[in-house]
Structures are given as structure tokens and as C-alpha cells.
C-alpha positions as CSV (number, residue, x, y, z in Angstrom):
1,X,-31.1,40.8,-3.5
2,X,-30.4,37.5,-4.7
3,X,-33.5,36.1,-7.0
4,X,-34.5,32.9,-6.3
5,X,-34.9,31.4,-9.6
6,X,-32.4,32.6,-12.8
7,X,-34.6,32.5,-15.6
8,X,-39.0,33.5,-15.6
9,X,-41.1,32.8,-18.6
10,X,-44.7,34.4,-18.8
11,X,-46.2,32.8,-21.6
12,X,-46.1,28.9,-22.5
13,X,-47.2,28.6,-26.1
14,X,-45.4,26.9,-28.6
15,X,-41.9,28.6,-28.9
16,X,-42.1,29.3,-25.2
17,X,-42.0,25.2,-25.0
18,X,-39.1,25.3,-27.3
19,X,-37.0,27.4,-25.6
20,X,-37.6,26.0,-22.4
21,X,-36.9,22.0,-23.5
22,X,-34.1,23.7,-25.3
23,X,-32.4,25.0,-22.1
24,X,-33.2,22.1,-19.9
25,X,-32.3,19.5,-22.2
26,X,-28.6,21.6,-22.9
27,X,-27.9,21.4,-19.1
28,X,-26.7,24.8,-19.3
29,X,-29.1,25.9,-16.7
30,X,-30.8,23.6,-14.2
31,X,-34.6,23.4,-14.7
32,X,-35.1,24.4,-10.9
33,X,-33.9,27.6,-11.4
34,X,-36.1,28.1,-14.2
35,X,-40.2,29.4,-13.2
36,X,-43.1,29.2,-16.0
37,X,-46.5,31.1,-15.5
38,X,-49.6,30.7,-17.5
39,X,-53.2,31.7,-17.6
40,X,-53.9,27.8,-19.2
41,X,-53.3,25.1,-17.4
42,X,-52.7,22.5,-20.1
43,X,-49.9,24.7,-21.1
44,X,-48.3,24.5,-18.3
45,X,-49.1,20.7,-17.7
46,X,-46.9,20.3,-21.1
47,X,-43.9,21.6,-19.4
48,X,-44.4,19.9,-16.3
49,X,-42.1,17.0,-17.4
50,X,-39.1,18.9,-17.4
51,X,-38.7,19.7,-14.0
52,X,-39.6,23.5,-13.9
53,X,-41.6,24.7,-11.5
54,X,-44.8,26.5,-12.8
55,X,-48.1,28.7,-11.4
56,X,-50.4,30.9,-13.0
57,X,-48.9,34.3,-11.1
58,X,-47.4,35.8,-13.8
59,X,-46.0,38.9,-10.5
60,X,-44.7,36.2,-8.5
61,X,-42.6,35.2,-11.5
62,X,-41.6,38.5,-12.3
63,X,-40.7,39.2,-8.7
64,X,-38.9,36.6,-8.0
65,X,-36.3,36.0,-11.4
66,X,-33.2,37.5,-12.4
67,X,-34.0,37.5,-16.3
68,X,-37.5,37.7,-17.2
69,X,-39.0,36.1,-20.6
70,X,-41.5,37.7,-22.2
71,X,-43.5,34.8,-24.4
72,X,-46.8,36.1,-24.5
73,X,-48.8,36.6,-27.9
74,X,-48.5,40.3,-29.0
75,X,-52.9,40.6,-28.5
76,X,-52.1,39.7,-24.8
77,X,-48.9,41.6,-24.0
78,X,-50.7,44.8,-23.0
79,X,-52.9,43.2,-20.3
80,X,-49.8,41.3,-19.2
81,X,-48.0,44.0,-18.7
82,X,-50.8,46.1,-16.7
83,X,-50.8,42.9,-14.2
84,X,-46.9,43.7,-13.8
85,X,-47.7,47.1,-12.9
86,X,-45.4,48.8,-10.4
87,X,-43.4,45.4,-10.4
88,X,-39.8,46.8,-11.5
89,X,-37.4,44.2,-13.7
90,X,-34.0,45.1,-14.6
91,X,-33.5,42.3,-17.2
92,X,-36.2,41.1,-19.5
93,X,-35.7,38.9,-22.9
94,X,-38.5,39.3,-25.6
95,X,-40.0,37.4,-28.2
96,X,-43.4,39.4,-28.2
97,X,-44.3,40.1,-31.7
98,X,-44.8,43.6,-32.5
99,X,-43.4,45.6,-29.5
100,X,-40.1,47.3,-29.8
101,X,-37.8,47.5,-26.8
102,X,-38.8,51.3,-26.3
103,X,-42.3,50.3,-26.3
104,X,-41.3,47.2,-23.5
105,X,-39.6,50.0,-21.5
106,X,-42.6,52.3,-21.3
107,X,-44.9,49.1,-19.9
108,X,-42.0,48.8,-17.4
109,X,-42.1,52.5,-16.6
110,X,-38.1,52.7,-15.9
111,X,-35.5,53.7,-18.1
112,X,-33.0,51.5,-16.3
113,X,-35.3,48.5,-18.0
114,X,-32.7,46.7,-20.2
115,X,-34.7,44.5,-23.0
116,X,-33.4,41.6,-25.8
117,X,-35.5,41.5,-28.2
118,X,-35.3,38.4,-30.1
119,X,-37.0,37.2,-33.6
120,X,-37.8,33.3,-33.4
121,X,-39.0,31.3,-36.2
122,X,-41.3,28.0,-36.5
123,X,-38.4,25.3,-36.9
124,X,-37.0,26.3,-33.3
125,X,-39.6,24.1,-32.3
126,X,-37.1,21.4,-33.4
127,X,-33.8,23.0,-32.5
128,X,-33.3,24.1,-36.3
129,X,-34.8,27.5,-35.7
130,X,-33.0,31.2,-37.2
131,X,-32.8,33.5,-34.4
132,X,-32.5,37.4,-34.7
133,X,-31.8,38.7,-31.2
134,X,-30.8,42.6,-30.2
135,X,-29.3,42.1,-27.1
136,X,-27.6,45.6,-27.0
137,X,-29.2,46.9,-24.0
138,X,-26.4,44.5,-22.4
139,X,-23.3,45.2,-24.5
140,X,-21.6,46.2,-20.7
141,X,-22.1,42.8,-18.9
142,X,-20.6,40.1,-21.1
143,X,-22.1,37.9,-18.3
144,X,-25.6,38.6,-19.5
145,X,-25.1,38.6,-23.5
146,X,-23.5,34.7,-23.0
147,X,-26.5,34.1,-20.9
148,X,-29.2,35.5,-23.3
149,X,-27.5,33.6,-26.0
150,X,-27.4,29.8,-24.5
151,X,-31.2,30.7,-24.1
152,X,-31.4,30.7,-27.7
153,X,-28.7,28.8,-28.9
154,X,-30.6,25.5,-27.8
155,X,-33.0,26.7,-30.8
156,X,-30.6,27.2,-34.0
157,X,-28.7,29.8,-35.5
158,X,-28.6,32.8,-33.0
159,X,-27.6,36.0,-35.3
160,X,-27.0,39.2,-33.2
161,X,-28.3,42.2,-35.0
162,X,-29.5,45.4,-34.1
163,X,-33.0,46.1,-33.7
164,X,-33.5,48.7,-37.0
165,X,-33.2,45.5,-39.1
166,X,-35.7,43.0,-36.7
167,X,-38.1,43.7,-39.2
168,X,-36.0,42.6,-42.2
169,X,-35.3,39.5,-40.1
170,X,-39.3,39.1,-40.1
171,X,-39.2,39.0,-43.7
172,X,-36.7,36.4,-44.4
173,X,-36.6,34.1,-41.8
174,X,-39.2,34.6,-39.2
175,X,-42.0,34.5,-42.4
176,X,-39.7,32.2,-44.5
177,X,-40.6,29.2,-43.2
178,X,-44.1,29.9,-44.9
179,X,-42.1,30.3,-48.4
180,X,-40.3,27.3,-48.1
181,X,-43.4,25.0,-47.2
182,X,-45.4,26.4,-50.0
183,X,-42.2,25.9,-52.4
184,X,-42.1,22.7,-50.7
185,X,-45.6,22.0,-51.6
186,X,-45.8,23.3,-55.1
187,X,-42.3,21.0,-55.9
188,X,-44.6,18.1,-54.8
189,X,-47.9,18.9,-56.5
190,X,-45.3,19.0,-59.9
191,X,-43.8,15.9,-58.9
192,X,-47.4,13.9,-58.6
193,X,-48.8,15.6,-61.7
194,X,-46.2,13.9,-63.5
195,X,-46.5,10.1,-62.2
196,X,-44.9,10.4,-58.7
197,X,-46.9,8.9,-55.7
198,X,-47.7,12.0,-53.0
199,X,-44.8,10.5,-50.5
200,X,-42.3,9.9,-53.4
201,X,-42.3,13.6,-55.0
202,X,-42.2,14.9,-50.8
203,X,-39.0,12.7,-50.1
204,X,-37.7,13.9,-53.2
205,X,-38.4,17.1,-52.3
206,X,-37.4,17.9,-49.2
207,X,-34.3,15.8,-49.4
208,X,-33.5,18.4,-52.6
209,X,-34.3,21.4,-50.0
210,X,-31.7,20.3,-47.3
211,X,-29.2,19.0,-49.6
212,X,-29.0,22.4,-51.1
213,X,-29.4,24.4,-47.9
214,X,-26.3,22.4,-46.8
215,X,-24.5,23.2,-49.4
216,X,-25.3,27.0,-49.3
217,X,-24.1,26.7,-45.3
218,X,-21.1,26.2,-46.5
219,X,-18.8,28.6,-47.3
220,X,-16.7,27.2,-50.2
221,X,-18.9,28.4,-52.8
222,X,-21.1,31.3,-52.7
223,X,-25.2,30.8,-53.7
224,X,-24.9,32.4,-57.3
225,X,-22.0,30.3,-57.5
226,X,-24.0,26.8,-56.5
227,X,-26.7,28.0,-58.9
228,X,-24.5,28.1,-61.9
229,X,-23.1,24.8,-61.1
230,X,-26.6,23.5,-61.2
231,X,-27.1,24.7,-64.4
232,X,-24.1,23.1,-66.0
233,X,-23.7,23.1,-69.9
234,X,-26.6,21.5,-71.7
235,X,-28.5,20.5,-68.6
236,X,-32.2,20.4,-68.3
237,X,-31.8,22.5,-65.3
238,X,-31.2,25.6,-67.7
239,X,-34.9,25.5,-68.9
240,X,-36.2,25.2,-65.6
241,X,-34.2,28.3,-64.3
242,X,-35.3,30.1,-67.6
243,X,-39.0,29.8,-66.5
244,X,-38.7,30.3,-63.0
245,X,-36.8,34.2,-64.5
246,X,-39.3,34.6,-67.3
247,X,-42.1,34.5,-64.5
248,X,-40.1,36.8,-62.5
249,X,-39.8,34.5,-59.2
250,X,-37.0,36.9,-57.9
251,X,-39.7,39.5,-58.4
252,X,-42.2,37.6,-56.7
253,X,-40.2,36.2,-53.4
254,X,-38.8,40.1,-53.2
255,X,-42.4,41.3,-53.3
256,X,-43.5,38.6,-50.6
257,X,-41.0,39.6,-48.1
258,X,-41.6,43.1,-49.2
259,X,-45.3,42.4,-48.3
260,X,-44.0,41.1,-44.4
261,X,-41.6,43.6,-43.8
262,X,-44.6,46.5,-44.5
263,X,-47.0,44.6,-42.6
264,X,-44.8,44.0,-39.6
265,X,-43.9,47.6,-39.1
266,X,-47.4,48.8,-39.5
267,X,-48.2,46.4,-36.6
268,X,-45.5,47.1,-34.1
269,X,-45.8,49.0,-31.2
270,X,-42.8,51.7,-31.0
């Protein structure tokens, strides 16, 4: 039976917000066939603008969409899914932390349950976002995969990988917005230490950042490459680098994303 909405989102935090201005905005999918539920009400007043419709039955949104986005917080995804009890959904996109797809399937009760799981990060809040997505369970309908991926393509970078590596992803990019802000702030703490007003050294800084993540985008040099041509002969970027490898900051980013990655898979749900 036809469903009469396309897309169902339980869960209207922050990302949730993000993906659904994304989609609306993108026109790829008109907001009235898109259904929000959540428990709070001011959530769902923040969404109200763009033309969904919204209620606070998550079963009547589950019953009554074709793909069905999971948003909720990984401490609430349990009692979510008990309220869904009994309530059968072939489709479902996730961006619960800590649950694997296995574990989504068991909640679900069916083994015909296909699941996305999907690995957002903070900057999709501004369409600039790095996007790890599994979307496997759907390599037969090409229809479905082009679907799953608009969803998130109104976010960023959508990189399909397979789910044995989500936790890797959680490592670099959905925790590495937390190492660039605290490079970020560090470069501007140096900058003010050293005669800079506070909003000098942060446009300097993150002007720096972007330039050189640009350059890394593209693909005409490689990154070892772009750091040996910021090092050039004789330039006082050579002692810089020297310190940053004397205090073993290689060593100490692995270790951070070492740190994540153990953390994450302690946490999840299999």
C-alpha cells in the first residue's frame, strides 16, 4: 500500500533540523511529503516554517512513511523503539549513535528490515558536513540508494562506506570537528600572545584553515606534497614544523582519534 508521506523523521534535534532544511530547501522532495514527530514541542515549532507537517506520534509516523529516519539520541533510542513495537518498517535511515544496523533490526523484530546507517558530523548544520553512510542493505534498488543519498547530500560530502569502518569515520570526521576548533583555538591564543587583537589572530586563522583545506580538496597535489611546499627552502615555516614533530603532534592526533574510535565501539550496541 501506497504510504502517504515519502520520508518520516522521529527525532528533531539539531542534525535532524539539518537534514530536514537541507531536503526542503534542495527541492528534491516536497516538504508535504515529509512527516516530523517529537516528544518537545519547541522542536517541532523550529521546523514548522518549512512546510512539513509535524505531531508528537512517533507510530503514526512510522505507519504512515515509506523511508523512516531514525534521529533520536542514542539514551532515547531504546524506549523509541519499544513505542514502535509490532509496527513493521521495511526502509529505515539511521543516524542514532551507537546502534549498529543488526542491533536496529532486532528493535524491528524482522529480518526483511533494511537499515542505512549514516555518520553525520557538526558542520552539516551548515551544509558543509562529512557524511559516512552504509546504505548496503539497498545495493538491489538503485531507486532507494539515489534517494538515501539526496537526503544527505543537502549536508556535504556523502562518502558511502561499509559499516566495519563507521567507527573509523567517528574518529576522523564525526569527532574531528572537535580537533579542528581546539587547533583553531590554540592558533588564536598564539596569535594574541604575540600582539594580535582576539578577532585579528581568529580571521587569520580560520581564513589559514580553509585556505588550506581547499587546497587539500584538490587533487593536483597530494597533502605531504602541500606540506613540503609550505616548508620551502629557508622558510620560517621549517622551525614551526620541527616543533610541531619534536612534540610528536602526529603521535598525539593518532592517539586522539585512537581514544574515539575505542570509545565509540565500547558504546555501541551490536
Amino acid at each position: 500500500m501506497k504510504k502517504r508521506f515519502k520520508l518520516g523523521v522521529i527525532g528533531c534535534g539539531v542534525i535532524a533540523r539539518a537534514i530536514l532544511k537541507g531536503v526542503v530547501l534542495s527541492d528534491f522532495l516536497h516538504e508535504k511529503k515529509i512527516i516530523v514527530s517529537d516528544c518537545n514541542e519547541e522542536n517541532l515549532h523550529k521546523v514548522n516554517r518549512l512546510g512539513v507537517q509535524t505531531t508528537d506520534n512517533n507510530r503514526y509516523v512510522a505507519e504512515n512513511c515509506e523511508f523512516l529516519l531514525l534521529a533520536v539520541k542514542q539514551k532515547d533510542f531504546a524506549e523509541a523503539a519499544a513505542n514502535l513495537k509490532g509496527c513493521f518498517h521495511e526502509k529505515i535511515i539511521s543516524v542514532v549513535g551507537g546502534y549498529t544496523k543488526n542491533a536496529i533490526k532486532k528493535h524491528f523484530g524482522s529480518g526483511a528490515v533494511k537499515v542505512a546507517r549514516c555518520i553525520p558530523n557538526l558542520p552539516c548544520v551548515i551544509g558543509s558536513g562529512a557524511i559516512g553512510v552504509d546504505m548496503s542493505d539497498f545495493n538491489n534498488s538503485p531507486a532507494d540508494t539515489e534517494f538515501i543519498s539526496n537526503v544527505f547530500n543537502c549536508l556535504g560530502a556523502v562518502l558511502s562506506i561499509d559499516e566495519s569502518k563507521l567507527d573509523a569515520v567517528t574518529g576522523i570526521s564525526g569527532c574531528g570537528p572537535a580537533y579542528a576548533f581546539m587547533f583553531l583555538d590554540g592558533l588564536i591564543d598564539a596569535g594574541v600572545k604575540r600582539g594580535l587583537t582576539k578577532n585579528e589572530a581568529k580571521i587569520l586563522a580560520v581564513q589559514t584553515l580553509l585556505g588550506a583545506a581547499e587546497m587539500a580538496q584538490s587533487d593536483e597535489y597530494s597533502v605531504a606534497e602541500l606540506l613540503m611546499q609550505s616548508c620551502g627552502k629557508g622558510e620560517a615555516s621549517i622551525d614551526a614544523v620541527k616543533i610541531l614533530e619534536e612534540r610528536n603532534f602526529r603521535g598525539i592526533l593518532d592517539d586522539a582519534v585512537g581514544a574515539c574510535v575505542k570509545r565509540t565501539e565500547e558504546i555501541t550496541v551490536k
